[in-house]
C-alpha positions in Angstrom: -142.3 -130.1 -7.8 -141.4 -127.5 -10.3 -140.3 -129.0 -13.5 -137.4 -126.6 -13.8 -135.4 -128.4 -11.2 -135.9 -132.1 -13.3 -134.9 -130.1 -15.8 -131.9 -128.9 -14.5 -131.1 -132.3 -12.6 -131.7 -130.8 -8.9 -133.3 -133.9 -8.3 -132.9 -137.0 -9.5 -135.5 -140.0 -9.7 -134.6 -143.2 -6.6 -133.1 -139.9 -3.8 -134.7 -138.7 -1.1 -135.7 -135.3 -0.7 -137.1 -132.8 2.1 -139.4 -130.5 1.2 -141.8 -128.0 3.3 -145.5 -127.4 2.8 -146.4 -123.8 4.0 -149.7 -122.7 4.2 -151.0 -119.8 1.4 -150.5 -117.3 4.6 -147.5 -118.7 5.4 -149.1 -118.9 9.6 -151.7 -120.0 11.9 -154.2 -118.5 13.5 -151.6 -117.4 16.5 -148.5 -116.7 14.5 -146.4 -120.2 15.1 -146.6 -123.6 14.2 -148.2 -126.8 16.1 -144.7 -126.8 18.3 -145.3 -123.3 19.2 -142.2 -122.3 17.0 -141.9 -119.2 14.7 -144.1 -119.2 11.6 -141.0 -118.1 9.9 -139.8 -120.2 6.9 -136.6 -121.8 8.2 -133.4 -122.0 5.6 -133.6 -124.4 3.2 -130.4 -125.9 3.8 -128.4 -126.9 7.1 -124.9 -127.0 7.8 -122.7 -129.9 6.8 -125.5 -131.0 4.1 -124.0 -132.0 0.9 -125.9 -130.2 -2.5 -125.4 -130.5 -6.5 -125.9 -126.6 -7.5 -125.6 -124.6 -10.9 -123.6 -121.6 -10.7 -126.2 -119.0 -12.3 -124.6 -115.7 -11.6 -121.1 -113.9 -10.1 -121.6 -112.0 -6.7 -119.4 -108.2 -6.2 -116.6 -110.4 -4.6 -116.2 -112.7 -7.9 -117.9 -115.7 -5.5 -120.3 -118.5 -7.7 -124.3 -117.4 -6.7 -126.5 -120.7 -6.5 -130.1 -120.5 -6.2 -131.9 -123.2 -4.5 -135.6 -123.8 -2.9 -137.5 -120.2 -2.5 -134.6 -118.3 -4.3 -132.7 -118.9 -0.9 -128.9 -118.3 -2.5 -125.9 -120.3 -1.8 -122.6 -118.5 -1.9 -119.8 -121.2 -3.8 -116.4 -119.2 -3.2 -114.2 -120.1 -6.7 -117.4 -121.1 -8.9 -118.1 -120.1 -12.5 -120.8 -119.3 -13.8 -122.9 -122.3 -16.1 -120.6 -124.8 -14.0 -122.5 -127.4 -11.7 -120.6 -128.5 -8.9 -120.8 -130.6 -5.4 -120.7 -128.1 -2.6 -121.1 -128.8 1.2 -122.7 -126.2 2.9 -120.6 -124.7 5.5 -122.1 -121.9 7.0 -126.1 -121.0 7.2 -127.2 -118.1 7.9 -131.2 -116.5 7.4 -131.2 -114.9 3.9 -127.9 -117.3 1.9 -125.4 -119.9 2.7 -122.3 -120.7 2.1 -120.9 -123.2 0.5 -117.4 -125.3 -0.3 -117.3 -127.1 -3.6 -116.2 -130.7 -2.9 -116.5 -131.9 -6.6 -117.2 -130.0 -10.0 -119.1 -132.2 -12.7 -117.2 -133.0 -15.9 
């Protein structure tokens, strides 16, 4: 686990987590998986999931950027940057996310 998110307090010691192991190719032999799925690497988020996220940059329409797993971006519509906040993903797509603050930390 990198240390930057313990440092940043992405995770948290006691949660549970989901992580993906990809091999150094990033495929098999025949281009998919075991289950005969698309090599691909999936989003690292999923619709309705609930996520703690810093606000590290402003996107051209003024919306939070969050980076998570893989530099995979969630879009937090009414974010600042520097603030953390509790967002629940609303819409996934292949390259960002977009997500709904539900709580900002004090």
């Amino acid at each position: 686990m990198p240390r930057r998110e313990v440092d940043t307090g992405s995770v948290a010691p006691g949660e549970t987590y989901r992580v993906a192991l990809i091999d150094s190719n990033g495929e098999t032999a025949e281009g998919t998986d075991e289950d005969n799925v698309p090599s691909e690497p999936q989003p690292p988020v999923e619709a309705g999931e609930i996520r703690y996220v810093e606000i590290e940059d402003i996107g051209k329409q003024g919306d939070g950027i969050a980076r998570v797993e893989r530099g995979y971006v969630i879009i937090v519509p009414g974010a600042e940057v520097g603030e953390r906040v509790k967002v629940e993903v609303t819409e996934v797509k292949s390259n960002f996310a977009v997500g709904e603050i539900i709580e900002e930390e004090v």
